[in-house]
Every structure is written in C-alpha cells, then in structure tokens.
C-alpha positions as CSV (number, residue, x, y, z in Angstrom):
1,X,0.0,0.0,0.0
2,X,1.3,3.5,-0.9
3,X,2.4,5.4,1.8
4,X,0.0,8.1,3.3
5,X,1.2,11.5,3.0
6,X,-0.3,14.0,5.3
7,X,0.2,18.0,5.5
8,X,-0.1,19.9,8.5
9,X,-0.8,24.2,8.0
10,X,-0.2,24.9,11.7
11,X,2.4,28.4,12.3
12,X,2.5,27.2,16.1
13,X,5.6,24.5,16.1
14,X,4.5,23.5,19.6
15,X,0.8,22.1,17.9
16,X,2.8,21.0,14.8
17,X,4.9,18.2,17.1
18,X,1.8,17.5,18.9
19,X,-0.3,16.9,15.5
20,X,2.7,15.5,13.5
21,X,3.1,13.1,16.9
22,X,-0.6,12.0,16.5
23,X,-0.3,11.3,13.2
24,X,3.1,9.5,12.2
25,X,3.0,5.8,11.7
26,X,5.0,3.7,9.7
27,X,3.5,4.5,6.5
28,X,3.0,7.8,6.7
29,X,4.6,11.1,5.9
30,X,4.0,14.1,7.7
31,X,4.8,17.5,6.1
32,X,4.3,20.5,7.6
33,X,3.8,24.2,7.0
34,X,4.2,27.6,9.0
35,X,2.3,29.7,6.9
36,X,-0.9,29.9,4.3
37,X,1.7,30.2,1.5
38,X,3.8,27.7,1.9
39,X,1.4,25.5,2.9
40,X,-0.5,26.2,-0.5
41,X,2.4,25.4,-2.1
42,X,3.4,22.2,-0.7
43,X,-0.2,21.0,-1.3
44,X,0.2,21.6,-4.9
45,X,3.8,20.2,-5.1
46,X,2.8,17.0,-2.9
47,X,-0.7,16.1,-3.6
48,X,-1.0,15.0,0.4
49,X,-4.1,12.5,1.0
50,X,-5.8,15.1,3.5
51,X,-4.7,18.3,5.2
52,X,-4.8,19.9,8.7
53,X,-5.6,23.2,8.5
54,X,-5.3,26.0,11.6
55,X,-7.6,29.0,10.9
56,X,-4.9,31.8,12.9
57,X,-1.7,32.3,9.8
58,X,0.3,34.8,9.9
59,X,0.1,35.9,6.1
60,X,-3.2,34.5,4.7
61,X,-6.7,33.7,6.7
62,X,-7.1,29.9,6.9
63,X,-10.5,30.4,5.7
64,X,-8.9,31.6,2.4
65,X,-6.2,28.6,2.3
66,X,-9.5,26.2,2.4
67,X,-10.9,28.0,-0.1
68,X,-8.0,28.0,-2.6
69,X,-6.9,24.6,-1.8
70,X,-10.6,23.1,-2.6
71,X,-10.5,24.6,-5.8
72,X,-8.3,22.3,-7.0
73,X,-7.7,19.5,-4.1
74,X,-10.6,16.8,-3.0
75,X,-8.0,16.0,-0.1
76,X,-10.0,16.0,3.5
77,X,-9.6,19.3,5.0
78,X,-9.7,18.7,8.3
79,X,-9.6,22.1,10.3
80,X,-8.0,22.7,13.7
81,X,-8.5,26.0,15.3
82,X,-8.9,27.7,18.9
83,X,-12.3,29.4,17.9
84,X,-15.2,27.7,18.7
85,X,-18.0,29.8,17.0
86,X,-20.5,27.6,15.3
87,X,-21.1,30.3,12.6
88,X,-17.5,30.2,11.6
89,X,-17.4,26.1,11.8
90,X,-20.4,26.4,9.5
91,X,-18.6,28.8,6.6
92,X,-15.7,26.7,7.1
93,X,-17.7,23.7,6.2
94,X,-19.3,25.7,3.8
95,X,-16.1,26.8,2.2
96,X,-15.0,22.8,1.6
97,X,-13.5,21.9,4.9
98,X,-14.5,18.5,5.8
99,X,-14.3,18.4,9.4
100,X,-13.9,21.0,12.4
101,X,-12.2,20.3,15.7
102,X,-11.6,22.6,18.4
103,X,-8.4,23.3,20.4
104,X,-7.3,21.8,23.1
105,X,-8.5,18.4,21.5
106,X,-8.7,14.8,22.5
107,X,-5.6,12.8,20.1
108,X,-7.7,10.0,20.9
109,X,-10.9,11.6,19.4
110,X,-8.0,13.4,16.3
111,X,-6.8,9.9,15.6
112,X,-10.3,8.6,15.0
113,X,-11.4,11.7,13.2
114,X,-8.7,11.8,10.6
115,X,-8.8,8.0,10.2
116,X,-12.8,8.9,9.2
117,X,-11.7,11.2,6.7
118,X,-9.4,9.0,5.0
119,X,-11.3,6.2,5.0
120,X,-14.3,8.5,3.2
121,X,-11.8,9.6,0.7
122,X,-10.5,6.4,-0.3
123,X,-14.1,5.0,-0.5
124,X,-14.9,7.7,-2.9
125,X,-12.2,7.8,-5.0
126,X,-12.1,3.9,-5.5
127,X,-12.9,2.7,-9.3
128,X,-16.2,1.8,-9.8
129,X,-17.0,2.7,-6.4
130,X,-19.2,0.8,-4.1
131,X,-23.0,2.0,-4.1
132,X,-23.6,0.6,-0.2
133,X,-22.7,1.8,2.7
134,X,-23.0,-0.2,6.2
135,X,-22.8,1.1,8.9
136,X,-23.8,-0.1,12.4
137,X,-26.6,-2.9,11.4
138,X,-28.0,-0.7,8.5
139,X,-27.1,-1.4,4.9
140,X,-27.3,1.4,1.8
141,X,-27.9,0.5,-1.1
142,X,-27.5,3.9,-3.3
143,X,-27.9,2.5,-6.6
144,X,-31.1,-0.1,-6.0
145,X,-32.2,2.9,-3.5
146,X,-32.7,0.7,-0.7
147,X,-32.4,0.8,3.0
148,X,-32.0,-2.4,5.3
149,X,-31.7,-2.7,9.2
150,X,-30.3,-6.0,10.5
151,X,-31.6,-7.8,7.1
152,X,-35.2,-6.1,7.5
153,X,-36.7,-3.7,4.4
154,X,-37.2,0.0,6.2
155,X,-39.2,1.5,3.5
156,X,-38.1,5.7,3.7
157,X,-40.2,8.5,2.3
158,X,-38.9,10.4,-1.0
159,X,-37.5,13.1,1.2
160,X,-36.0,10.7,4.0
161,X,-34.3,8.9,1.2
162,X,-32.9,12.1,-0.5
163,X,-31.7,13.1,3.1
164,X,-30.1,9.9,3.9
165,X,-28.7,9.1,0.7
166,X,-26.8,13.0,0.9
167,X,-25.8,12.4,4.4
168,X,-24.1,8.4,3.3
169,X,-22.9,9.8,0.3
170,X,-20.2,12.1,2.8
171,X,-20.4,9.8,5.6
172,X,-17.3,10.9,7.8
173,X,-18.0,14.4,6.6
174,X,-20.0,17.0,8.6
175,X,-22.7,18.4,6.5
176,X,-23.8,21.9,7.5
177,X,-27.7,23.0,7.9
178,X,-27.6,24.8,4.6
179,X,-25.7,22.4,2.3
180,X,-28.1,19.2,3.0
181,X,-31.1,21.9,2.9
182,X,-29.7,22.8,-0.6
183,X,-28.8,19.5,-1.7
184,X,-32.0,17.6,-0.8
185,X,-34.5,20.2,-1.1
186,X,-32.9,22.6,-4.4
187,X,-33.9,25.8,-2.7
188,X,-32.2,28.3,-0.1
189,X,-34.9,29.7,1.3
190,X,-37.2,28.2,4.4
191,X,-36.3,27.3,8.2
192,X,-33.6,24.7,7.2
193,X,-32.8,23.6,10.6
194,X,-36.9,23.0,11.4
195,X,-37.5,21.1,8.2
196,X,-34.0,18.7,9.0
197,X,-34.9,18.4,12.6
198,X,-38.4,16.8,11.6
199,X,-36.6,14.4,8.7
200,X,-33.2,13.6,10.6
201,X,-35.5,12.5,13.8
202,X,-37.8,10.5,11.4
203,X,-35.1,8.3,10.0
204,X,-33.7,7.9,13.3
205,X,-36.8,6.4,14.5
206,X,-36.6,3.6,11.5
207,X,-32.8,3.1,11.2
208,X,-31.2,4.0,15.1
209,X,-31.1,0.9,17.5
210,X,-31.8,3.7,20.3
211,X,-33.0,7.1,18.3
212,X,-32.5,9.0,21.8
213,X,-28.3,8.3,21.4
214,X,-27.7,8.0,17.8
215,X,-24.6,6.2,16.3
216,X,-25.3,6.6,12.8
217,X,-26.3,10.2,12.2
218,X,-25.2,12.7,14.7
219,X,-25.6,16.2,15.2
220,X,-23.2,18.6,15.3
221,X,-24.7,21.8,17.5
222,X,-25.3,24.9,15.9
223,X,-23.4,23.7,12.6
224,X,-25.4,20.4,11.1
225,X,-25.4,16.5,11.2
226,X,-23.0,13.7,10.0
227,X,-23.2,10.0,8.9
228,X,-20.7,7.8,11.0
229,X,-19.1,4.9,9.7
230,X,-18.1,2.5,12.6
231,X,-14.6,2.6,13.6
C-alpha cells in the first residue's frame, strides 16, 4: 500500500509536534507548514491524501487557504482551530472543509477523526465505487435505493431517502444546515434547521437501535449533522 502522506498548515511548532506526533505511523509522511503560503504550495507540489488546517496564519486567513486549496484538491480538509463559533465552523464547512475540531483536542478523538476522513476519501475515490454503505446494522444500497436494518426492508419517504442518501454519500464528513437543505430540497430559502430536525429524527426512528443516542447520524450543535461509519 502506498504510503500516506499527510500536510499539517499549523504556524505554532509547539501544535505542529503534537499533531505530526498524532499522526506519524509507519507509513506515513507528515509535512508540515508555518504559513498559508507555503502551505499552499506544498499542497500543490505534494498532492498530500488530506490536510490539517489552523484557521490563525500569519500571512493569509485559513478560511482563504481552504478555499483556494478546494479549488483544486478533494483531499480531506480537516480544520484545527482555537475558535469555537459555530457560525465560523459552518462557513468553514461551507467553504470545503470536511471536518472542524476545536483546540485543546482529545488525540484520541484526532486519531479517529482523521482516520474517518481517510477512510471516506479512499471509498470515494475507488474505481467503480461501491453503491452501499454499512454502517452499524444498517445497509445502503444507493444504486437499487434501498435501505436495510439487520436484514429487514425499512421503507423511507422520498424526502428521508434524499436526506439519507446526501448524508451516506459524505459519511465521515459534517454536513452543515444549509448544504443538505440545498442539496435535498434545491432551494435556499425556508427554516432549514426545522424542516432537518423533523426528517433527521424521522429516520432515526426507523434506522437508530436507540433514536435518543444515535450512532449513525449525529448532530453537530449549531453547525449540522454527520453520517458515522463504525470505527
């Protein structure tokens, strides 16, 4: 297997050890970057298989990096920053940033993050790529549109479907209130979070083994909801 090359965009060196620490492994390479520039730069030189992004650079607002890098990259953006706003994790998300985590962080809870990430990328970019997704006793089928739980037929409405097929379509990713209201209902206007909170608890109710503590989609407060694939 090709080794994994990772990029960290981090202008602290103390969180750059601490980060590079949490992600070296035997087949990895960790670059890193002090600054938005250079950090562009060795994204387009290297092609890394995801990126760590901090928000605070000394030349160029990590909002801007994210959006110039997803311009061109599909890498996981995965964003790493002190501010804990939920607007600004939304327009980061909005911008192309796949995930959001907030400093000081869990490496535990890091580790498992970024391992989502790459495991979403590498699903997607596969050849031919697998229609189904499973995912903790429910099965996806995205071509034959067709939802199982533990071997059983759950039979979705046309919006539930939509919303569910969006949601395992990025599973790993963190979809924000506005971009699964755009993507499943093709308009911008409306109370996006009312209309999600109604469908989202619905398909809880038919796919969760316990709807009150959901494994399979979770909410992210204030920003919007992701589909978990199991560890």
């Amino acid at each position: 297997m090709p080794a994994l090359k990772l990029l960290i965009i981090d202008d602290e060196p103390q969180i750059r050890r601490v980060v590079r620490h949490a992600l070296e492994g035997d087949n990895t390479r960790v670059l890193d970057a002090a600054s938005g520039r250079e950090g562009i730069d060795l994204a387009a030189a290297e092609k890394p298989d995801l990126i760590v992004l901090d928000l605070g650079l000394p030349d160029i607002p990590g909002a801007d990096v994210c959006r110039d890098i997803r311009g061109w990259s599909t890498a996981p953006i995965v964003v790493l920053s002190a501010r804990h706003s939920d607007v600004e994790k939304a327009a980061l998300l909005d911008l192309g940033a796949d995930d959001y985590i907030t400093k000081p962080f869990s490496t535990v809870e890091f580790q498992a993050r970024v391992r989502a990430q790459l495991r979403r990328a590498r699903l997607s970019n596969e050849v031919g790529g697998d229609t189904c997704v499973t995912a903790h006793g429910v099965a996806i089928d995205l071509a034959k549109r067709s939802v199982h739980r533990d071997g059983e037929t759950v039979h979705l409405t046309p919006i539930e479907w939509e919303l569910l097929r969006v949601l395992s379509a990025n599973a790993g990713r963190t979809l924000t209130h506005r971009q699964l209201f755009s993507q499943v209902w093709s308009r911008q206007h409306g109370d996006a979070q009312q209309n999600l909170r109604v469908h989202v608890s619905s398909i809880r109710r038919k796919l969760e083994r316990d709807p009150v503590r959901p494994q399979l989609i979770v909410t992210e407060p204030g920003v919007g909801y992701r589909f978990e694939l199991e560890a």
